[in-house]
Each structure stands twice: as C-alpha cells, then as structure tokens.
C-alpha positions, 0 to 999 in steps of 0.5 A, a space after each residue: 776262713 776269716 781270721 780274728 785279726 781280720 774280723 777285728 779289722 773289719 769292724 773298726 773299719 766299717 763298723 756294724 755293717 761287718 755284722 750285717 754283711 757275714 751273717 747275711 752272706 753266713 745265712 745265703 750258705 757261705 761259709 763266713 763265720 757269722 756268729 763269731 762276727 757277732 761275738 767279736 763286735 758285741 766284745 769290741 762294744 763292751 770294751 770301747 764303749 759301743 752300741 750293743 743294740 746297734 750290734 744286734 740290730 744289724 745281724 738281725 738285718 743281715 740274718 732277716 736278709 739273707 734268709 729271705 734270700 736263700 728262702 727265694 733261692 730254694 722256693 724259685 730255682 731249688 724246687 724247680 731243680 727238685 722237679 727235674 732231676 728229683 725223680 731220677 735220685 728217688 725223689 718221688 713225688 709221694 717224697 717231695 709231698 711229704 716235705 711239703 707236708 711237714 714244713 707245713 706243721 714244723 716249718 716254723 720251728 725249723 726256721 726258728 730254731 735253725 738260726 741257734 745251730 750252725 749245721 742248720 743255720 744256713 739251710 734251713 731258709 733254702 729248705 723251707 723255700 724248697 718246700 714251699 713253706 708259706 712266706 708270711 710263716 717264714 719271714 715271722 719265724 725268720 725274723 723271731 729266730 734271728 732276733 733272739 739269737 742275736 740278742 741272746 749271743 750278741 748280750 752273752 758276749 758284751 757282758 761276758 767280754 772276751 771270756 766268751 771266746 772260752 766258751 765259743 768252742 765247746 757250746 759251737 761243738 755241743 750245738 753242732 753235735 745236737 743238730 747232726 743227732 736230730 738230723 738223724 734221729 728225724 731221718 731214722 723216724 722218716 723212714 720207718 714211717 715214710 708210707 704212713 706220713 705219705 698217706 698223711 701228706 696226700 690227705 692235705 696235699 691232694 692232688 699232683 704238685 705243680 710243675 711235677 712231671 713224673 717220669 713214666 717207662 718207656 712204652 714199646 712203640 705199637 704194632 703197625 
C-alpha cells in the first residue's frame, strides 16, 4: 500500500498523471488507493493554488481507461474462462444467461454506481465485460460514473482541504459496508428467485450462447 508521504511525492513530482495512472491501475483491479489519490491532489491544489479541474480531469481519464480495459479484459479472456471451466463450478449455461440478462436491464446502474463504492469499483467493468454488456452502454455509463464521482470527491476535498481526511474513513467504511449489504442482499434474492429469472433470461436470450459447450456425462460405448 502506497503511503500518504509517497502519493504527496508522487504528485509534486509528476503532477496530475499520478492521478490518472492510480485510479487507472485502481479500476483494472489493483490495489492502489485510487480515491485517496484524488483526495490528496485535489487538497495540494487547494493549498498551492493548483487546477482542481485539471485534477478531476485526469482521474476522469485514468478511471474511463482503465475500465475500458478491464471491461475487454472480462469481455475477451474472463467469458472465455466462464466458458471453460463454468460448467464444472456450477456455472450453467441457464446461470451465465442470467447474468447476461440482468446486465442487460441493470448493467449501466452497476457500472455507474460502482465507481462511488470501493468493493465495486474495480469489478464492476470486469463483470459487465464478462456478461457481455453492450460497449456503447458501458462506456456512456463508465464515462457518467467516473466524471461525477471525480468531480464529487475531487470538490469535497479541494473546498474542504485537508479536514476531508477526517471524513475519508467513516464514509470509505459506510460505503464499503453498503455495497457488501447489497452484494448479499442482490445474492439472497438471486437465489430464491433463480429458476423464475432464468425463464425470463431465456425469453430474451434464445438460444444457446456462443462458445458455450455444455458438459454432457459420459455415454457407455455400445454393444458391438
């Protein structure tokens, strides 16, 4: 984990592409500390007569980025890992349709509101690549997402200055604590209701889905 002193150094060194390579690397899965990046650039603007605008510009940029990244990442290499080895952890095809189905009607919320919780924030891009979420819709919601939650934290912190590193922990643990409650709210739901959202997947998805061989038992070879 990046240190305070080390993302102080970082910025004064390379300026507002700290910002843009964290976040960036933070929404490809890394464990970079993405939002507190922006939180001490937007704090060193404020207190050194800098661009806020120049700030939220750049983890815009790192955060449009990266996700496009991981969205390809899911959408190329993750599906076809699905495709494989799905079917031996329980991954269905009925299963892989189904979230195909509901990113298709919630994608873009997950995408856009992802960005503002940290347990989602870099998997939300990988999942909707995963499931196959239509591009256009990604990058519209991805690119929504990223520029009001830079702008949201990246002004918090410029007019609050440095008081927002009071704030920083209890709203990071709220906001963690959120996401997990509708992670497993969202999986309770699932599976009371998996065969009927199945049969409502299957209506919108006919059809068997690309590239998915289902793993059929073994026949005993015939009588000769």
């Amino acid at each position: 984990m990046i240190s305070p002193d080390q993302l102080h150094y970082l910025f004064q060194t390379y300026g507002v592409w700290t910002v843009a390579l964290i976040v960036g690397l933070e929404s490809l899965g890394i464990p970079l500390p993405g939002e507190a990046v922006l939180i001490i650039a937007s704090v060193y603007a404020a207190t050194h007569d800098g661009n806020i605008v120049a700030v939220i510009a750049a983890a815009t940029i790192g955060a449009i980025i990266g996700d496009n990244i991981g969205y390809l990442i899911g959408r190329t290499f993750g599906y076809r890992i699905v495709l494989r080895f799905g079917p031996s952890v329980g991954i269905s095809e009925g299963r892989l349709k189904l979230g195909q189905y509901l990113f298709q009607k919630y994608g873009g919320a997950v995408v856009f509101f992802g960005r503002f919780f940290a347990v989602l924030r870099f998997l939300a891009a990988f999942l909707a690549g995963v499931n196959q979420l239509a591009w256009p819709r990604f990058l519209v919601a991805n690119a929504c997402g990223g520029l009001v939650w830079a702008s949201i934290v990246g002004i918090s912190a410029y007019t609050l200055g440095r008081g927002i590193h009071e704030l920083q922990g209890p709203v990071g643990a709220a906001g963690a604590a959120i996401a997990v409650g509708v992670i497993l709210a969202i999986f309770v739901y699932l599976r009371r209701h998996e065969a009927e959202l199945q049969a409502r997947a299957e209506a919108a998805l006919p059809g068997p889905l690309p590239g998915f061989e289902p793993r059929h038992p073994s026949k005993p070879p015939e009588a000769g």
